[in-house]
N, C-alpha and C positions, 0 to 999 in steps of 0.2 A: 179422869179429867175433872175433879171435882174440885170448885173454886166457889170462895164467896166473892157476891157482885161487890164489894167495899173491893177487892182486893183489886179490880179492871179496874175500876173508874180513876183509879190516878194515874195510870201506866199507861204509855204511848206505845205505839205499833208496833216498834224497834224494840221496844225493852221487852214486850211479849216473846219477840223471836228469839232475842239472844239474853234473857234471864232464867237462869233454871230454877224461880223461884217465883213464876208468875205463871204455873203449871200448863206449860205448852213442852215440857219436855219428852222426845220420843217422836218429834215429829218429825221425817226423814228428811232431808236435803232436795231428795227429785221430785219430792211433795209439793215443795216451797217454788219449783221452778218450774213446773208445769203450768202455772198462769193463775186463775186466782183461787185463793183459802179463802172460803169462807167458815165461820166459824158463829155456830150460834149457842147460846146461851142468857136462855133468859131474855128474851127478843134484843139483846146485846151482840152487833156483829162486827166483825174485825176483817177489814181485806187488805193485802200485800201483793205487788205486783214486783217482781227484780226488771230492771229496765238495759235490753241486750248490749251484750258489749260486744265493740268495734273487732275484728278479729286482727289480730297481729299481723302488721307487715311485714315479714320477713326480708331480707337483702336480695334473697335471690328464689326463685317460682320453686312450688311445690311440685312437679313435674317437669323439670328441667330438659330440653331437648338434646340429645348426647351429640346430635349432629351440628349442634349452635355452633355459626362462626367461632373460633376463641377458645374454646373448649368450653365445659360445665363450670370453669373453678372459676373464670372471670367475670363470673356472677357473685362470688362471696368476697361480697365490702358495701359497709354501706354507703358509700359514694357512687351518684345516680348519675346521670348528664340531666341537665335542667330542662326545665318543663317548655319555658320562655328561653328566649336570645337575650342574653346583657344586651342592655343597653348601649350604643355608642358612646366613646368619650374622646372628647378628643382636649390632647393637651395645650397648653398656652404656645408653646413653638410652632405648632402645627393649625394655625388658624390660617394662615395665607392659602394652606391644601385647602383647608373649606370653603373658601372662597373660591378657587376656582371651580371647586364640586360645585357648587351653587351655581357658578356660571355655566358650566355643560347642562346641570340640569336643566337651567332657564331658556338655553337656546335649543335643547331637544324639545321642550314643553311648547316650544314657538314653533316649530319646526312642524311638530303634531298638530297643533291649532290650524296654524294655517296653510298646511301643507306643499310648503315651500321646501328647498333641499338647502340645508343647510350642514353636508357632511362635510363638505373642507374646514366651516369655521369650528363645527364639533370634533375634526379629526387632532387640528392646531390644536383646541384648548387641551386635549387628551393628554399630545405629544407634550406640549407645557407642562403638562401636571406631573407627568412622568418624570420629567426633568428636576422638577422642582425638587420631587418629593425625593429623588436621587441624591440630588445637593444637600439637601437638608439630612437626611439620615447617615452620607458620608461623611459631613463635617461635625457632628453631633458634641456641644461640651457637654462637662463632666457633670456637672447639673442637669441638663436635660436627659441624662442616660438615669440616675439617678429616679426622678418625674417616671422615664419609661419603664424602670425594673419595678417602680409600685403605680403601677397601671393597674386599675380597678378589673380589665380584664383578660389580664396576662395569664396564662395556662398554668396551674399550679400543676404540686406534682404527683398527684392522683391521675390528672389529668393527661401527663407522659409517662406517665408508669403504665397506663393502661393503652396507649398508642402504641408503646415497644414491647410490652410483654405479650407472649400468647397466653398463659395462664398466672393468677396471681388472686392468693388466698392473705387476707391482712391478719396478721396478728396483735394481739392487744396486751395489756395489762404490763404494771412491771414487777408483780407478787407483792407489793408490798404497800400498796395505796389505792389510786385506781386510776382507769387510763385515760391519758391525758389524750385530748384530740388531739391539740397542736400539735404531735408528734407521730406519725403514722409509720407503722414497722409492715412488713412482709416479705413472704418467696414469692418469685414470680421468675420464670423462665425466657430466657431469649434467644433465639434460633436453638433448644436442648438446652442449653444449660443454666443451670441454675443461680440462681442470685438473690442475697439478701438484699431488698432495699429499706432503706431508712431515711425517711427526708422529713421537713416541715411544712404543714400544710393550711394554707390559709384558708378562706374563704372566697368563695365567688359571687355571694352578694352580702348584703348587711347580716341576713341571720343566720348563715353560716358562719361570716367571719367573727360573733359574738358567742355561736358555738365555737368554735375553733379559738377564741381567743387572739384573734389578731395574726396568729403565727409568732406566738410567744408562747414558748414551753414554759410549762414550772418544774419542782425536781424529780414528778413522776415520770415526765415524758421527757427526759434524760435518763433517769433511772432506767426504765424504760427501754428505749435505743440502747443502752449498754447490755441489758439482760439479753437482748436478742443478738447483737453482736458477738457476747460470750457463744450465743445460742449454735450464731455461724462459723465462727472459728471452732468447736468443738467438732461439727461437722463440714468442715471442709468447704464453706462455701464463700463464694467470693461475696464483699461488701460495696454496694455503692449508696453511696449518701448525695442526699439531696438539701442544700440548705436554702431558704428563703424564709428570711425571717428577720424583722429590726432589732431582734436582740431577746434574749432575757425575761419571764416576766419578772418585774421586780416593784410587788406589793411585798407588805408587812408578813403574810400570809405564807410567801413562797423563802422567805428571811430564814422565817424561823423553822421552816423544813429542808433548809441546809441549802439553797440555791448554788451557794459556790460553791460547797463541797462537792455535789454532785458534779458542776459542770468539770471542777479540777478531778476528779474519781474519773470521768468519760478523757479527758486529754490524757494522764499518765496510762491507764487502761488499752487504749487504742495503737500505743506506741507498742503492747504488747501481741497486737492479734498477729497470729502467721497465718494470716490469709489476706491476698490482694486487696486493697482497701483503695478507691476511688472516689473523690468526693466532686461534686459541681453544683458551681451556683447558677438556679437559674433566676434569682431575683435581686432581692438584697442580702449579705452578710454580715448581720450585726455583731460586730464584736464577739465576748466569748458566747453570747448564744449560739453563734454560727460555729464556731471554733471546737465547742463540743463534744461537734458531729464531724469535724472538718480536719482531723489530723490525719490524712491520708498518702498514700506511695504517689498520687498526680491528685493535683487540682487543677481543675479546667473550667471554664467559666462563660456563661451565652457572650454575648454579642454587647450586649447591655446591661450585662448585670456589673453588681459593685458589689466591694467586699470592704469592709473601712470599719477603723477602728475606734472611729465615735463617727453618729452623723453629720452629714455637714451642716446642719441645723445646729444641734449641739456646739461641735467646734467655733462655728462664727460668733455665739450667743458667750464661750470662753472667752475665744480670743477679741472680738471685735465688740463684745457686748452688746451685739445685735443679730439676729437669725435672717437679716434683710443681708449677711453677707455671707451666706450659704453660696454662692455660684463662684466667690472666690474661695472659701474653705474647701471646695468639694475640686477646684482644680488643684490646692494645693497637699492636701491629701491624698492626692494619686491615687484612687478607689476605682479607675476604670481596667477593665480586662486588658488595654493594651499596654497599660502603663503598670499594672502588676506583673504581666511577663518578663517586660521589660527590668523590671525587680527581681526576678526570680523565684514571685512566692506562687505563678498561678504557671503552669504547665503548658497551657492552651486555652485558644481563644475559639469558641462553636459559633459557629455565624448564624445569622438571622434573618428573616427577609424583611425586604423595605419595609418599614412601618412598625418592627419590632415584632414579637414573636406571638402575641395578640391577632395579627394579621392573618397568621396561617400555622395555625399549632400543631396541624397536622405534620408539616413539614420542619419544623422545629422540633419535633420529637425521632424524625429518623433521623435527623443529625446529631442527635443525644445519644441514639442508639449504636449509629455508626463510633461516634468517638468511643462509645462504651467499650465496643466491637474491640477496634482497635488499641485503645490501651489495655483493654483484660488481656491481649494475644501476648503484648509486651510484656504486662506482669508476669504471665503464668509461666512464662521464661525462667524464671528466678526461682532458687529454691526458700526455703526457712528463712537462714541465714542472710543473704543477697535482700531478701525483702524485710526484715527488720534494720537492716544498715541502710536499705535505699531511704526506708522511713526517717529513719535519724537524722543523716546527713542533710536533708531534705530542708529538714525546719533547722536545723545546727547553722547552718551555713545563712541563713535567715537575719540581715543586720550585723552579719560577723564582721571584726576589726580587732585586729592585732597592733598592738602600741609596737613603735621601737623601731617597724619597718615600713622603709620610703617606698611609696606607692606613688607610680606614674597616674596620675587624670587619664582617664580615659578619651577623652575632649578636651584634647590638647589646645584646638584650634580659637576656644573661646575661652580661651585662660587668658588674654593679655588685656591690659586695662583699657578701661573706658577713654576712650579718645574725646579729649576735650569739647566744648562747641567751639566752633574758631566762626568770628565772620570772615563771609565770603569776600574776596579781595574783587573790585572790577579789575577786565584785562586795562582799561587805561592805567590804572594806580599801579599796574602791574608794570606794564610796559618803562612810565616814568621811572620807577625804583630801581627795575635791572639797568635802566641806561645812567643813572645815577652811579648805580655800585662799581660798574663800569669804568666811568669816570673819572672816577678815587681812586680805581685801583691802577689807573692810569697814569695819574698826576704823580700815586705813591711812590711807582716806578721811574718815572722820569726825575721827580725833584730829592722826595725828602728821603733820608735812610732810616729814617722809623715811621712807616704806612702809621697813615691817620687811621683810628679804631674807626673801624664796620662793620655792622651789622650784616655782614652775609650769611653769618651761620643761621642765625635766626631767622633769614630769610629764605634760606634754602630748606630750613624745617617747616617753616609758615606754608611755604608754595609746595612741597613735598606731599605735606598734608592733604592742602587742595586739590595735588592732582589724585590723589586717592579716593577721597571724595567723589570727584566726577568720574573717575573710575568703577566706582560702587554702584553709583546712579546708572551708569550705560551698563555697565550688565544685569541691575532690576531691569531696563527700557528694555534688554533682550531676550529676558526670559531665561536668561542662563544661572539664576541665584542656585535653585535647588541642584546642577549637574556644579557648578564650583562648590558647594557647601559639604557635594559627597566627594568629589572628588579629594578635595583637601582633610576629609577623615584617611581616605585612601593611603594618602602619599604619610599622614601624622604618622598611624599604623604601621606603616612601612618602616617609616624613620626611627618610631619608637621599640620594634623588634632587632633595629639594627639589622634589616635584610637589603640585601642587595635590590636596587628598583627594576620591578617586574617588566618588562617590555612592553607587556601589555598594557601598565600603566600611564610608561611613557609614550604609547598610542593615544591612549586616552587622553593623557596631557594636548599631545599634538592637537588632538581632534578637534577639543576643546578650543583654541587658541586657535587655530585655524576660524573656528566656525563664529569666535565670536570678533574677528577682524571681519570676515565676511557682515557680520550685523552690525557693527560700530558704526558707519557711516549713517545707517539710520536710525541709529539713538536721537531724541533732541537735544545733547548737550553734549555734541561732535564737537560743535565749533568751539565751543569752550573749554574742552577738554584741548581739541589740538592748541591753542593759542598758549594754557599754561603749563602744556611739554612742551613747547617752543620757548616762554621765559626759562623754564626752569633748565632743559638745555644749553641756554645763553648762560644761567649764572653759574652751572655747574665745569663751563669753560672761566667765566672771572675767576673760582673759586680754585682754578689749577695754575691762574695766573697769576693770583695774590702768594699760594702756595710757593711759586715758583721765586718768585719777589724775595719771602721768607729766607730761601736758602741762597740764595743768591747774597742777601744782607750775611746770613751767617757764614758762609764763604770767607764773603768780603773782610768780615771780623775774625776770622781764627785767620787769613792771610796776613793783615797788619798784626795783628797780636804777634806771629811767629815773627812778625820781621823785625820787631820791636825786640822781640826775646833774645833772638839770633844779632841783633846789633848789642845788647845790653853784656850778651856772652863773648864781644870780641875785647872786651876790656881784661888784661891779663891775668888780672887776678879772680875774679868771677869765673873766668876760660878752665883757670890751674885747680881751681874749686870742683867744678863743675865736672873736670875730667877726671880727678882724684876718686869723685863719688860715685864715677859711673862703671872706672876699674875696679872699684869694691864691688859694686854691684855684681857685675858680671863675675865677679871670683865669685861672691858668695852662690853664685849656681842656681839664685833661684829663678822660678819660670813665670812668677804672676807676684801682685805686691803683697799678696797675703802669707808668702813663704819669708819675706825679710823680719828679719831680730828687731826686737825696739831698739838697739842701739841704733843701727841702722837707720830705723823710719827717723828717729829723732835729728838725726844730721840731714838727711832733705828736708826737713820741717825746718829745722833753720836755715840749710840753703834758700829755700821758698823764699822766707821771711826776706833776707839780703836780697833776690833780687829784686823782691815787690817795691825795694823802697827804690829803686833803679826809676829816673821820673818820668821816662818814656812811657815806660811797662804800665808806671802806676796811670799815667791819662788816659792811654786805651782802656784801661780797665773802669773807671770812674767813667771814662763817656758811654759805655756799653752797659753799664748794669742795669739804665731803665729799663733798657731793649729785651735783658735776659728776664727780668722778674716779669716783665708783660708778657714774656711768650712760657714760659717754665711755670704749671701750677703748682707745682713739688716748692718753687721759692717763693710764688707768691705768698704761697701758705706762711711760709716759715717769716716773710715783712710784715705779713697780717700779726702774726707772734710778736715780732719783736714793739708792731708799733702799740699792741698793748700791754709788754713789759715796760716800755721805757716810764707812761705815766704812772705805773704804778711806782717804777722806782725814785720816783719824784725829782729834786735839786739836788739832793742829797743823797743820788743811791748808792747804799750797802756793797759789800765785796762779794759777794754770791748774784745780786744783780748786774753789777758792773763785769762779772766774769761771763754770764749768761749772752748780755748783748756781744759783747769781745771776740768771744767764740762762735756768734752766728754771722761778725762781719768778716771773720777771719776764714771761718769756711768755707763763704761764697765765694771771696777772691783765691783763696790757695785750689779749690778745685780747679779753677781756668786752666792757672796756670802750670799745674800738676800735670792734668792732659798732655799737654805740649812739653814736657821738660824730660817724660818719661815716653816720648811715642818710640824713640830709635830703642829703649831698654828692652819692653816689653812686647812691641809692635800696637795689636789691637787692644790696648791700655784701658779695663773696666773700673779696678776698684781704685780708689783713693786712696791711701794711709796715712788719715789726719780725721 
């Protein structure tokens, strides 16, 4: 150990220990650690103390008890149960519960003070809160389920893996980076058998969820889950995935190590495994973060959790360019468990208890357990084959639509348009109008032979309406909307299978209709409703009198017409005409107008001609054609035609205009009288030949 003193004096503690050129070499390690060196030279002394290190925590005790609840292995993870209780939180929907918690505790803290009995008004407010908090979790929107699936202290899924398993060892790494937390892999057994799980795992306060990364994988911990995946299809074991997670991490970072690739590598890959594959959300499901891990033979879904395809945050801040309309994005993105069933992409819906699954995790994890239960018995039903087609079809059928072919609505009963707003008629305006129409139709029949134009059709639509309306109204007043609203799927369904109606439906109908004449009377708008089925009653008897009016006029006018014809026909030469053309007829054999020759049609087309100019024939016909074009929309149409030919064809019109108007006045009079010239030929005389 021979050194000169120049060579210490510049050299520091450290560079003595670990220089081998500042001659302390050869000096052993258990030297160094047995507490202090001293070292003399030259009244030069040197001391080193190593200062103890902490001894390693391990996951799980160095003497494990073989007897422990759970067995030895559900010690190996490092996920602990916390040391401290989270904190309470309670959400913005749920502030009216605190309020009453506040008031039970205020009257029990009175109660102790002054030792007064105050259990009736403690038992109410209890009974209240129960109520309350009943209401409010059954009627829950799609926003506030949202709020509760990222609840600061909702059970992650460490925390049900380790409820349902008896044993469960976690596996890491995905070979080729390093292991991502947000992603947690293991076996773990339930009642014997064995299972891969793979879920995403958040955090349960600030610095785990900053370990953990939010519950945002990168492409290790996808990588990751697929390696182990592989792991379990290679041995046969069944896979359940757990997803909770807002998506994706998506820094610069996670880009450029392939983040899609990976995630597309996990969904093409998963379609392959032949082993039962079950996935549930028990938080959020972001997009393809969640999707993954999420191509499974059932997905089934908590109570409150969401599954959606951007957040409703995102989406509102797209669409409405504002994230203050997140509570309409998030209904109309359909992201709730009941409203994906209803879609077809989630299997099943796991219930919760009141307050969300926060409340009682304990009892939210054997209901995880049980559905596990029971869909792995379902799967394992199925061979290879059966469970890569169940998988296919599964997501295939996902959005599907076929162009080309007509598809019944399902919801037949809300397909018809929006009914106008009509104002409400009073019964006086009512009363006056039916005894009006009334009136008219009275005078029409007694004086004139062309009824003065009224308005009852319009009227009987208008009060139609109204009675619908107050029809509407008394069965909300009864409480019968939601028993009509199924029913009438009922009866669509029915209609739309084209099945004979069920008996038991048409009890149902009965019942219905029975029960809710029994409550009409005590609707508040009886009386009003009875008053405008008693007008509209009234006009639907005008409406068969005005009807009756109509045919009675037209009677009236094909009786003078014929009498007019049959007098025009007794003139002898017209008679010798008339009879010539009808013995042809009958020779030529045929049975309807459309079997005669044009030579043929053309000799009654000029018969016609000869008798229209007969001047009898021709005044019934001139006084009757206002009558006919007011009641005929077929000629209305055809006046409406002609009356904007004629100004087109000015003072001077053309031989193509003047043929057009000729032949529409020629047509309307030669059908009258074609009817009637041709009833003894043909009998029930359709077609015209002209």
């Amino acid at each position: 150990m021979a050194a000169s003193s120049a060579s210490l004096s510049g050299a520091s503690a450290s560079d003595l220990l670990r220089s081998s050129t500042s001659g302390f070499n050869g000096v052993p390690l258990r030297t160094l650690g047995k507490g202090k060196l001293v070292l003399k030279r030259r009244d030069f002394t040197v001391a080193a103390k190593l200062r103890k290190v902490k001894k390693h925590e391990y996951p799980w005790p160095p003497n494990p008890d073989p007897n422990v609840k759970g067995g030895v292995l559900s010690h190996l993870s490092m996920f602990k149960p916390l040391k401290e209780k989270p904190k309470p939180v309670t959400l913005d929907f749920e502030k009216p519960l605190v309020d009453l918690q506040k008031k039970i505790i205020d009257v029990q803290k009175m109660a102790n003070e002054t030792g007064l009995d105050f259990s009736d008004q403690i038992l109410s407010l209890e009974t209240k809160y129960q109520q309350a908090l009943k209401d409010l979790y059954t009627h829950l929107t799609p926003i506030q389920r949202v709020n509760i699936a990222r609840h600061p202290n909702r059970p992650t899924f460490l925390d049900h893996v380790f409820n349902i398993t008896e044993k469960f060892v976690e596996l890491h790494g995905d070979r080729a980076g390093y292991d991502d937390p947000a992603i947690v892999t293991g076996l773990g057994t339930i009642d014997g058998r064995s299972y891969m799980f793979i879920g995403h795992q958040k955090g349960r306060n600030t610095k785990e969820n900053i370990q953990r990364n939010f519950g945002m994988p990168t492409p290790h911990g996808y990588r990751k889950a697929l390696r182990l995946m592989e792991y379990a299809d290679h041995h046969g074991f069944p896979i359940v995935t757990f997803i909770d997670t807002p998506g994706a991490y998506a820094d610069l970072k996670s880009e450029e190590l392939g983040q899609g690739e990976a995630i597309a590598h996990n969904l093409r890959s998963m379609f392959g495994l032949k082993v039962p594959v079950i996935s549930i959300v028990i938080g959020e499901g972001g997009s393809g973060g969640a999707l993954a891990i999420g191509c499974a033979n059932k997905l089934l879904m908590l109570e409150n959790a969401v599954f959606y395809v951007a957040s409703p945050e995102a989406c509102a801040a797209i669409l409405w360019k504002t994230a203050k309309a997140s509570p309409k994005a998030a209904e109309k993105l359909k992201i709730t468990a009941t409203e994906l069933c209803k879609l077809q992409i989630a299997d099943g819906v796991i219930p919760e208890p009141l307050g969300g699954a926060h409340a009682d995790p304990e009892w939210t994890s054997q209901q995880i357990k049980k559905a596990i239960k029971e869909t792995m018995d379902e799967l394992m039903k199925m061979n290879t084959e059966e469970l890569l087609k169940h998988r296919m079809l599964k997501f295939r059928k996902i959005g599907g639509f076929q162009e080309g072919i007509p598809i019944d609505p399902k919801r037949k009963a809300n397909m018809k348009k929006r009914d106008l707003s009509i104002a409400k008629i009073s019964d006086a305006e009512l009363e006056v109008e039916v005894e009006k129409l009334k009136q008219q139709v009275l005078e029409a029949k007694e004086s004139s032979p062309v009824p003065p134009k009224l308005d009852l059709d319009e009227m009987l639509k208008q009060l139609t309406r109204e009675v619908d309306l107050e029809y509407s109204e008394a069965v909300k007043a009864t409480g019968l909307t939601d028993s009509l609203l199924k029913l009438r799927e009922e009866v669509s369904k029915a209609n739309a299978d084209n099945q004979i109606v069920d008996p038991l439906l048409k009890d149902k109908i009965e019942k219905l209709r029975v029960e809710f004449e029994q409550q009409l009377r005590a609707a508040p708008n009886y009386g009003r409703l009875q008053n405008k089925f008693t007008y509209l009653s009234e006009l639907c008897k005008v409406k068969l009198l005005s009807d009756a009016n109509k045919d009675n006029e037209a009677v009236t006018f094909k009786q003078e017409l014929e009498k007019k014809v049959d007098n025009a026909l007794s003139n002898p030469k017209i008679r010798e005409t008339f009879e010539a053309l009808k013995a042809e007829i009958k020779g030529a054999g045929a049975s309807s107008a459309s079997d005669l020759d044009d030579e043929l049609k053309k000799k009654i087309v000029e018969f016609m001609i000869e008798l229209k100019e007969v001047k009898e024939v021709k005044e019934v016909i001139e006084n009757q054609i206002e009558s006919l074009v007011n009641s005929s929309d077929d000629i209305k149409n055809k006046v409406l035609q002609l009356k904007l030919e004629v100004p087109k064809a000015g003072e001077t019109p053309d031989s193509e205009s003047k043929s057009r108007i000729g032949d529409f006045i020629f047509r309307t009079s030669s059908r009258i009288i074609m009817a009637i010239l041709l009833r003894d030929m043909f009998g029930n005389f359709k077609e015209i030949p002209c």
